[in-house]
N, C-alpha and C positions, 0 to 999 in steps of 0.2 A: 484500418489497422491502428493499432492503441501505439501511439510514442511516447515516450518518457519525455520529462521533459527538460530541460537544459540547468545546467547549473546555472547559470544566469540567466534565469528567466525575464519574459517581459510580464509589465505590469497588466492584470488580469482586466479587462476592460468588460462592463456590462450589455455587450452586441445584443441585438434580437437572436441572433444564433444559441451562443451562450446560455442566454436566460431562457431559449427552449429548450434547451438539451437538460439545464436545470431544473425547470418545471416539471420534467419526467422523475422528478425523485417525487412530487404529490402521489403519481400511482403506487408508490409504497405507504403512504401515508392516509390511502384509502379507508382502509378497513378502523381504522382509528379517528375519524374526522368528525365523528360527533364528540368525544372528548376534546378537539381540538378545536372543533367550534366553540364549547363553554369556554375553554380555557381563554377563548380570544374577546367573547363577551365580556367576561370575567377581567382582563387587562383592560380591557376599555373601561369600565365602570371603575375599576381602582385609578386611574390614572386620570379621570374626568374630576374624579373626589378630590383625588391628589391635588387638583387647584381650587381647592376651597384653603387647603393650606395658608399659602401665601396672603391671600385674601384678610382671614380672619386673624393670623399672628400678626398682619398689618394695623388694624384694627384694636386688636389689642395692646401693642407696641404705642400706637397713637394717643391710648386713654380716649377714645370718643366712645360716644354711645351709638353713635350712627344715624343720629340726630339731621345733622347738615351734611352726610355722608352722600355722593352721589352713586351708593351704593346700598343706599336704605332700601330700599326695596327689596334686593336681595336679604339684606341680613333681618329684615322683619319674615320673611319667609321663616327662617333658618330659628325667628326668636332671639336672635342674640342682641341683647340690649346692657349688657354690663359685664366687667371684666370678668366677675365668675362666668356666667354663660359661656363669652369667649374660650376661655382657660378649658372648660368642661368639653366646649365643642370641640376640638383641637384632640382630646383625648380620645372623644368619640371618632373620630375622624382615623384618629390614629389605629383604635381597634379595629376598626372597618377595614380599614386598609390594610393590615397586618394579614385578620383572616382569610380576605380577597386572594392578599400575597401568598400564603400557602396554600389554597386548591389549586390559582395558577401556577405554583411553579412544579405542585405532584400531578396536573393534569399533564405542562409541559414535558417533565421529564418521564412521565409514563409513554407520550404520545412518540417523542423522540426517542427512547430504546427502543421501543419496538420497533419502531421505522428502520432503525438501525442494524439490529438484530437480524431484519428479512436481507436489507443492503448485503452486509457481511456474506450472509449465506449466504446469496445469488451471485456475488461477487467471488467469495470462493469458489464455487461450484463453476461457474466459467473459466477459472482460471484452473480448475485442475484437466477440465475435460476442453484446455485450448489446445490445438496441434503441435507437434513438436516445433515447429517452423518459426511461432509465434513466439518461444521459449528462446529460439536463436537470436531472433528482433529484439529482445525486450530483455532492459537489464531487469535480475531476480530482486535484486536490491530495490529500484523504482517502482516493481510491482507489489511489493510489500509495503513499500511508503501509499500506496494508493490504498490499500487495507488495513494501514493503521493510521498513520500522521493523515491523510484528508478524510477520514472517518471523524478523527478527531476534531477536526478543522467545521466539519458540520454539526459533529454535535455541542457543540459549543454555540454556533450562530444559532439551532434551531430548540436550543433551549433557553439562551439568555439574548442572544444579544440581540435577534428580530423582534424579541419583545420589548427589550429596552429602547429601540432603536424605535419603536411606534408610539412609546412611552414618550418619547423626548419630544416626536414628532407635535404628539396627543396636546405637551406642555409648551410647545412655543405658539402652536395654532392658536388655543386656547388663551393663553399667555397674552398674546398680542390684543385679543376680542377683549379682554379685560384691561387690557391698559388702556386701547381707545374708550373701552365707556369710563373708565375714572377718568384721562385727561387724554384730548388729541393730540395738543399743545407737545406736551409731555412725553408722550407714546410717538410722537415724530422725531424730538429731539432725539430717543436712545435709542429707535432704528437707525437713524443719520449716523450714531457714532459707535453704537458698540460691536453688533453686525460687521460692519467693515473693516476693525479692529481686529475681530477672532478672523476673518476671513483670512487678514493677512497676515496674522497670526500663524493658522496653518497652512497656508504656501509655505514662512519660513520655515515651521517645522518638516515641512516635506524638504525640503533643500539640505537639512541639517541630518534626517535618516536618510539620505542617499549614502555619509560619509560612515556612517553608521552602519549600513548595508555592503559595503566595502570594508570594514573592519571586518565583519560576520563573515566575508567569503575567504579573507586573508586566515583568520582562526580557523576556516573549515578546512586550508589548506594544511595550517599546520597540525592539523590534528590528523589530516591523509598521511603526513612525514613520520609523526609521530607513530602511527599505529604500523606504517609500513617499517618503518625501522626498529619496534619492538616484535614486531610478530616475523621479522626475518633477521634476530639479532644473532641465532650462528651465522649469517652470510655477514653481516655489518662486521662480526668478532674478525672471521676468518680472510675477510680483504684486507681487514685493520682501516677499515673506512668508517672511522668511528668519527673524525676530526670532519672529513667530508661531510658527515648526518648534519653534526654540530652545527657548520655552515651554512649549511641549507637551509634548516631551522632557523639559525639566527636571523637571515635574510628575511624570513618571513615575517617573523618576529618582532622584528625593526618595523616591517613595515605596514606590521597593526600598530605599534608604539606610535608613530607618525601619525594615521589618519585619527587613531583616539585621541592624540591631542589637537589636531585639527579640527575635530568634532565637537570637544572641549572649548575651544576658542571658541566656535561659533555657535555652542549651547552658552553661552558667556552672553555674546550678546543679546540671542533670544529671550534668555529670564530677563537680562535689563529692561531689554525691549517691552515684554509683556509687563513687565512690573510698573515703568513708566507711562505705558498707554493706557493700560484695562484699566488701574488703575484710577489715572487720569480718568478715564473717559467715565466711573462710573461718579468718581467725587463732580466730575462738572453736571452728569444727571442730575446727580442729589443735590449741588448749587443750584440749578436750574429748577428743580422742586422745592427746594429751603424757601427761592424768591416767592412760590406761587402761593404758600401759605402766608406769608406775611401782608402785614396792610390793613385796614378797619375791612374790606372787601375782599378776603384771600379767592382765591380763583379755585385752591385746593385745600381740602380739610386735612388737618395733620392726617388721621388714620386713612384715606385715603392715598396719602406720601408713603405713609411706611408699607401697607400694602402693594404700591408700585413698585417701590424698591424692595420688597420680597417678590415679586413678579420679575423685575429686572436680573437678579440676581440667578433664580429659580432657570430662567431664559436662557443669561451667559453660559449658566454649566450644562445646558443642554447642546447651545449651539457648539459650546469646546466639545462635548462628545459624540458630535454625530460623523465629523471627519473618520475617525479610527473605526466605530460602526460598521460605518459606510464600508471602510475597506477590508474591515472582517467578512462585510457579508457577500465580496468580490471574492475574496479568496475562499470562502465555501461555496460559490460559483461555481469557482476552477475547480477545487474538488469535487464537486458533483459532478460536473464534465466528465471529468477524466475517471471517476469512477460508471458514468453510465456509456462511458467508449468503453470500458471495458465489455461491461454487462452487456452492452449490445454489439459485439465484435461477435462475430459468426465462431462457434467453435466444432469442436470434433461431430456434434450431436446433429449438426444443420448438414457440414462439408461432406460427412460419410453418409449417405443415401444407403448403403446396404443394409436389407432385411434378413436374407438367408440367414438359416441356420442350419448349414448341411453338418453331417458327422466328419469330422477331421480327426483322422487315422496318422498323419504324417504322409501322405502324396501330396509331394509338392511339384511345380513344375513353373518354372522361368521362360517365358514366349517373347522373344527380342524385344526385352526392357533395355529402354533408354530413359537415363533420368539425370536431372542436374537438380541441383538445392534451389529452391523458390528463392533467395536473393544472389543466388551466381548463374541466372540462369543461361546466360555466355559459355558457360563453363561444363562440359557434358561430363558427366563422373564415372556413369554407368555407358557402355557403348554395344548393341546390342549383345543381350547377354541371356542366352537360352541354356536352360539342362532340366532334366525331370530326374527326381530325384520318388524312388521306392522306400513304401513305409519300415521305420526301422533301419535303415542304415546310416553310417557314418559317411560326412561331407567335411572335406577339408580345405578351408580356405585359403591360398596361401600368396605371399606377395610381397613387395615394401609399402611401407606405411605411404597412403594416403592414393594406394593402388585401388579400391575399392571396396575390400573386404567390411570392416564395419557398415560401408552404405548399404550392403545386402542385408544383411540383419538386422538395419532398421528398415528397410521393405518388407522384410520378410513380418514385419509387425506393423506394417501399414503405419507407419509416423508419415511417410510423405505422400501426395499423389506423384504417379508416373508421367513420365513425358509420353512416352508411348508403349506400346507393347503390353501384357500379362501378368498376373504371379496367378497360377491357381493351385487352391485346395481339393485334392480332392474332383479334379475337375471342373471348381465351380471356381470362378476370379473374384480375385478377391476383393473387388470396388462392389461388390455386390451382396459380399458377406457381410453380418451384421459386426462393426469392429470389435465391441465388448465381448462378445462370442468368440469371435478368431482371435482377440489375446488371451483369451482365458485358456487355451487350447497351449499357448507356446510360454515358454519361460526361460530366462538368462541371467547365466551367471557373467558378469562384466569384470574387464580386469579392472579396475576401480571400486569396489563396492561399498555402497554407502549404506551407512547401517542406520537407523532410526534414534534418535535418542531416546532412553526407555531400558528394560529389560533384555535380557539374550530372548529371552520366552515369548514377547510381544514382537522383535524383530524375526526369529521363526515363522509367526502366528502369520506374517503379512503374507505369506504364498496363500495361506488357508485361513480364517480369520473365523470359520466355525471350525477347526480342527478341534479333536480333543489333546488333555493333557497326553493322553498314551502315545497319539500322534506325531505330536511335537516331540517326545522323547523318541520316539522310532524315526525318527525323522534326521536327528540329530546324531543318533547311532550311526545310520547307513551312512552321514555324512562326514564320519569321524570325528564328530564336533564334543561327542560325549565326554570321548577321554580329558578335553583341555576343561569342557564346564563343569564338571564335578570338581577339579580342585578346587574352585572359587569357593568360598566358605558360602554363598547364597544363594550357588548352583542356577538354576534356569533363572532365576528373580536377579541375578547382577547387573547394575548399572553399566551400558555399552558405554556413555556419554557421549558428547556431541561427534556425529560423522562415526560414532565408535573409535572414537579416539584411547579409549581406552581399552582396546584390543590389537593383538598384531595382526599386520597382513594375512597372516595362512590362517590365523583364526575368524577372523572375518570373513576371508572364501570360504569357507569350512559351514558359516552360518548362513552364505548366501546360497550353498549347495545343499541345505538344510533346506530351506526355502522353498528351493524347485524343487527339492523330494517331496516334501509339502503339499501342493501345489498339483502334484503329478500330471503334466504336461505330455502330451504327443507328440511335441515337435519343441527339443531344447537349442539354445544357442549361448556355445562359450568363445566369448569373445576375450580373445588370451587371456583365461582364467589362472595362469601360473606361472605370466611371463615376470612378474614383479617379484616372484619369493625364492628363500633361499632354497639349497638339494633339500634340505631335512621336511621345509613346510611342505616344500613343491610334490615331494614322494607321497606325502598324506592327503594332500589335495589333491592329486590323480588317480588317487586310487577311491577316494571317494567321488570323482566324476566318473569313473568306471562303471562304479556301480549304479550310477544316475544314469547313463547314456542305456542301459540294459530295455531295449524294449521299445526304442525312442528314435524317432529320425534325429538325427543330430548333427548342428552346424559347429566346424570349431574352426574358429579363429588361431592360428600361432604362430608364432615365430619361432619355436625350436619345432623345431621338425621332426624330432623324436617322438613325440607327444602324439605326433597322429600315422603314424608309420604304418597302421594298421586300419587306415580310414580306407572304404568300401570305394569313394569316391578322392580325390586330389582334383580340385580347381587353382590352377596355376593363373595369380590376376596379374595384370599390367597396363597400365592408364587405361585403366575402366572397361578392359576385355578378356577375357577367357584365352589365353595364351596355350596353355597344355591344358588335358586331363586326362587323368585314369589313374590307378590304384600305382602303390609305391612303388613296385616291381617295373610295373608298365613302365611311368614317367622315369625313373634309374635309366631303363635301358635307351628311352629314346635319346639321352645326355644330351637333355640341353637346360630350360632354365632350374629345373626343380634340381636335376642333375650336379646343377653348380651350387645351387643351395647346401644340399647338402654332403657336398665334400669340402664344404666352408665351413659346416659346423661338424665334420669329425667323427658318420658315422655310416653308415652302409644300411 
């Protein structure tokens, strides 16, 4: 199963594990591998050119001909024998390399969206058809950063930075074979000193982003206070716990102010540091090559020198960047990881084994189900719990919260497996039904309903999604939704906004019971569809579930008890068992728990 992973993570290590689970992102990057092949040929051959560079602007920096060069050999290959040639070569070099540089980086970035492209979809497509259980485990927040921030995180490394990163590789290997044939002498001393310089170089600078990375987590903080205290500022108004926020914040505040100047201090002494060493270390090369050319006998010819030290130079800024590289192309590691735990995390398509496709009428029937939630499994919710239930009638759930009632309606739609016992359709159980099949069959209006961002007409469309327009409008008729979306000046094309935020509660059930008219389901479930709204919405919204329930087995959930006074069936729950049943008449007279229900709320 896929974990999120910690706000304070650890540093991502390159394991044999890791780097398998990593390697599994190549099989996306199959069907595109001879573009990625040139592209890699193509890097190789710019980046082997690339050290002709140094070479030859050494060379002509020197004024030699290449004469006494311990490099003639090469530069009579190449023809270069005077400073135009050089000048001229350098240009050529440069075109060469320019046009290398754009096949590889339109072969790269064609070979990487696509890659990415299949990623996404497979990645989404698991994630929508994962079990509900999996939805419980996993923050929705972490699994969104897994499809977009480590998406990002890969395409980044497998467009630029694995190639820059072979690039540098390509220039220090390289780099070094040419500084031992100009001078060993020479090519010893600036291994001995520069190399160990950058090394310790970046130890410090890892020391100095630790302090760095605690600022980052302190800001992350105040940005949770921040968004918590403006997005619940009537609760802030109305405690008058304004000065309390203040505090909180400030605390935090203070305590990025500290470590960035902590950070500061000790970037203080890093730049000195660097400034003083590299510095240092590359004027003592170049003293140590000044000596080698002087003398009636120099050991090195000027343009040999300047070529070193364009090789030396060429070197250092590759060895400074392959630390950060490096740890780019960890953290697309981790991304990959945690995007191929996704993709290979078993979902609803592997766990539900059912083929059937029998016809579902609305017979249903409950055989001593016992079930508890896949992480309380201590915890029994449901305690055997049998009823058979005939097509077309009304079923009334009824109970205090966290008695059982919603957990039947999400069995009754297979979100979880059973601990033991039955639910069948129809006769046929339902671990055997094909599951796409049996929810297509059931539909529910939830007392929370979340509406799509998009149009009223596209949030209808979701029960039916080949509906026609006439549809959708007869749709929204029977579920009295017409009267409120005609006054909108844009009528069915109105913006809900986010969660339908810009609709009220009884208009929203109004579009959710749109929906399931839609939809037209054999077996609906209202799970207190009207416990949140006021008498006026609440009247409109009942009578448009009236008209939905016509023809339909149907579960309802409430807690006003008015509401179902007329249900065929009354299931009285109580820690997860069937305490009473039978129709409102029946349970009235036996006076006991429905009995006391309902002369708490006031009505016969």
């Amino acid at each position: 199963m896929f974990k999120p992973k910690n706000k304070k993570e650890k540093r991502i290590k390159l394991s044999k594990d890791s780097l398998q689970k990593a390697k599994r992102i190549f099989s996306y990057m199959r069907p595109y591998r001879s573009q990625f092949l040139v592209g890699w040929i193509i890097l190789f051959i710019s980046s082997a050119i690339g050290l002709l560079f140094p070479l030859i602007l050494g060379q002509l920096l020197g004024g030699e001909t290449g004469e006494d060069s311990s490099l003639t050999g090469i530069l009579s290959l190449l023809s270069f024998d005077t400073a135009n040639s050089f000048a001229l070569g350098l240009f050529i070099i440069f075109g060469f390399q320019a046009i290398l540089s754009f096949f590889r980086v339109v072969l790269f970035t064609n070979v990487t969206e696509s890659t990415l492209r299949d990623i996404r979809k497979d990645a989404f497509q698991r994630l929508v058809y994962m079990p509900m259980d999996f939805f419980n485990k996993n923050k929705v927040g972490e699994l969104t950063s897994r499809i977009s921030s480590d998406i990002t995180q890969i395409q980044t490394t497998l467009q630029t930075t694995i190639a820059e990163f072979f690039r540098q590789i390509v220039i220090i290997v390289g780099g070094i074979i040419f500084l031992a044939f100009i001078s060993m002498k020479l090519a010893l001393i600036m291994l001995g000193t520069l190399p160990v310089i950058i090394v310790i170089a970046v130890i410090f600078g890892k020391f100095i982003k630790r302090f760095s990375k605690e600022a980052q987590d302190e800001a992350a903080n105040s940005n949770v206070i921040l968004e918590e205290a403006l997005m619940g500022i009537s609760n802030v108004k109305s405690f008058t716990n304004e000065t309390f926020m203040l505090t909180k914040f400030k605390k935090v505040i203070d305590s990025i102010r500290a470590l960035n100047i902590k950070s500061g201090l000790w970037r203080g002494v890093f730049i000195s540091f660097i400034i003083f060493t590299m510095f240092g270390a590359i004027v003592f090369v170049i003293w140590q090559g000044l000596l080698m050319t002087q003398g009636a006998d120099p050991e090195l010819a000027r343009g040999d020198f300047f070529s070193f030290i364009m090789f030396t130079v060429m070197m250092g800024a590759s060895f400074g960047a392959l630390p950060d590289m490096y740890a780019n192309i960890q953290k697309a590691v981790g991304a990959t990881e945690n995007l191929m735990t996704i993709i290979e995390t078993e979902s609803e398509l592997e766990l539900n084994n059912g083929k059937l496709t029998p016809e579902i009428t609305g017979v249903v029937a409950f055989e001593s189900v016992n079930f508890s939630y896949p992480q309380r499994k201590n915890i029994e919710v449901l305690k055997n719990i049998s009823f058979d239930i005939k097509e077309n009638q009304t079923i009334a759930l009824v109970g205090a919260s966290g008695s059982g009632k919603s957990t039947i309606a999400s069995l009754l739609l297979n979100y979880y497996p059973l601990a033991s016992g039955q639910i069948k359709y129809n006769g046929v159980s339902a671990s055997e039904i094909d599951t796409y099949h049996l929810r297509s069959s059931i539909a529910i209006v939830p007392q929370e309903v979340i509406l799509f961002a998009g149009s009223i007409r596209e949030n209808i469309l979701f029960g039916d999604v080949n509906a026609t327009n006439e549809a959708v409008h007869s749709a929204a008729k029977q579920a009295n939704a017409l009267e409120f979306i005609e006054t909108f000046p844009e009528g069915m094309e109105t913006q809900v906004g986010d969660r339908g935020i810009q609709l009220s509660g009884g208009q929203k059930q109004r579009i959710a019971i749109a929906r399931a008219i839609l939809k037209n389901p054999k077996i609906l479930i209202l799970d207190e569809a009207t416990s949140a709204l006021d008498s006026e919405s609440e009247k409109a919204v009942q009578e448009a579930l009236n008209k939905l329930m016509v023809g339909r087995t149907s579960f309802v959930i409430a807690h006003r008890l008015s509401t179902i006074k007329n249900a065929n069936n009354i299931f009285v729950i109580e820690n997860g068992e069937i305490i009473e049943k039978g129709n409102h008449d029946e349970l009235i007279q036996l006076n006991g728990k429905y009995s006391n229900l309902v002369n708490l709320q006031g009505f016969q």
